[in-house]
N, C-alpha and C positions, 0 to 999 in steps of 0.2 A: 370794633377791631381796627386796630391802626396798621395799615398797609398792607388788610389785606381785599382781596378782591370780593364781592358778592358773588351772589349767585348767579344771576342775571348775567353778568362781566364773563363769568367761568364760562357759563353754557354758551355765549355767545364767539369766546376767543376759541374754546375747542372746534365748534363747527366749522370754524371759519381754517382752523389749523387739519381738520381732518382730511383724507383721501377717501372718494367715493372708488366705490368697486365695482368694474362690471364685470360681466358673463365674461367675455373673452376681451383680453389685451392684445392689441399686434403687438405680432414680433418686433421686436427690435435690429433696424437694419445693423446686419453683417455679422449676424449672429446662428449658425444653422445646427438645425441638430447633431446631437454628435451618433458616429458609428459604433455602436456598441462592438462590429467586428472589428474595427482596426487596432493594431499594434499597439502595445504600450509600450512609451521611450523607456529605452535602459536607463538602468539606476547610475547613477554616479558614480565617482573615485570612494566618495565618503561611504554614500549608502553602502557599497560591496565593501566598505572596511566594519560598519555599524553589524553589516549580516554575522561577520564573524566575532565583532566586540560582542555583540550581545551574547551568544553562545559561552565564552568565557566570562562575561558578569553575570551569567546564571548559575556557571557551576561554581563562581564563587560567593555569591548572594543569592541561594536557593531560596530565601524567606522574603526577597524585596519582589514587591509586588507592583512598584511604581515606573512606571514606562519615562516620564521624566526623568528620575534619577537615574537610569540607563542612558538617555539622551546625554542628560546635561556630562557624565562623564565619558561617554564616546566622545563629544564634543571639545572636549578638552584634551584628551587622548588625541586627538587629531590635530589639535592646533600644538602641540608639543613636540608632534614627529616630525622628522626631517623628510628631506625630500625623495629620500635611499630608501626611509624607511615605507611611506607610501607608493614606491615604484610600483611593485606588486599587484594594489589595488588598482592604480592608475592602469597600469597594464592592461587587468580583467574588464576595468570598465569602458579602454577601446577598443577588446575582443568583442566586449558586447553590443556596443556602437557599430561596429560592420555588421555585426546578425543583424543588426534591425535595420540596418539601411539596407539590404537585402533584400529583408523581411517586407518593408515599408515601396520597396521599389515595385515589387510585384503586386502587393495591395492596390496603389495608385495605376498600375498599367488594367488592374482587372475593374477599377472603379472610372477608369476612360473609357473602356470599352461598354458600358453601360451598366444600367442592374440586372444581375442575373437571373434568368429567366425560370432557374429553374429552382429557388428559394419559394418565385409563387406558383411554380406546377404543381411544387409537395405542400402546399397548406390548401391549395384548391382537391388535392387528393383526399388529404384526411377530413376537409368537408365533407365531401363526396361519402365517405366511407361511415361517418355521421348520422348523414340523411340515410343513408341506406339501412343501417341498423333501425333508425326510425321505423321506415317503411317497412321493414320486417314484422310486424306486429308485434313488437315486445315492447311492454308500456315499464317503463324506468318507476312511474308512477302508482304499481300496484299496491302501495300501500293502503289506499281510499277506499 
């Protein structure tokens, strides 16, 4: 074969190109988990115009089933309007920017204050409430 590699060559350049895996990776600095409770940012000027485009390109393409071609013509819908015409939108989406800097202000004041104490009183309860059924003599396991 002309120009191409053996086998030997292959097996040697893949090892050499592979990544070993271990059990656990460190974190990478500056990176923390995220709070499945905190707020999620308001949506845009565009997206609160997208919420409403999409409801009228459905009840005029009740058969289109393609989430792009909704896209791509909200998208251009938007790049077409004037700036009177997106007031509107613009408006709702810095009604919604104040709820959530609200929202997000009191979040931050309740995650200074530390973790809630009482998120693990009630999972150490329905332990509790676990084992005690245990202990009751009732085998989960009477099928055997």
């Amino acid at each position: 074969m002309k120009g191409g590699r053996s086998k030997a060559q292959a097996k040697s350049t893949d090892a050499k190109l592979s990544v070993k895996k271990t059990a656990k990776q460190p974190a990478k600095k500056g990176k923390e988990a995220k709070d499945p409770n905190k707020p999620k940012r308001p949506a845009s000027a565009f997206f609160v115009f997208m919420e409403d485009f999409r409801k009228q390109f459905k009840e005029k393409h009740p058969n289109n089933k393609s989430v792009a071609t909704v896209g791509k013509a909200g998208g251009d819908k938007w790049k077409m309007m004037s700036t009177a015409d997106k007031a509107p939108y613009v408006a709702k989406a810095e009604k919604r920017k104040t709820e959530y800097n609200k929202i997000i202000e009191a979040y931050n004041k309740k995650q200074a204050e530390g973790p809630a104490e009482e998120e693990e009183s009630d999972k150490s309860v329905v332990n509790d409430e676990d084992e005690d059924d245990d202990e009751s003599g009732e085998d989960e396991d009477d099928d055997e």
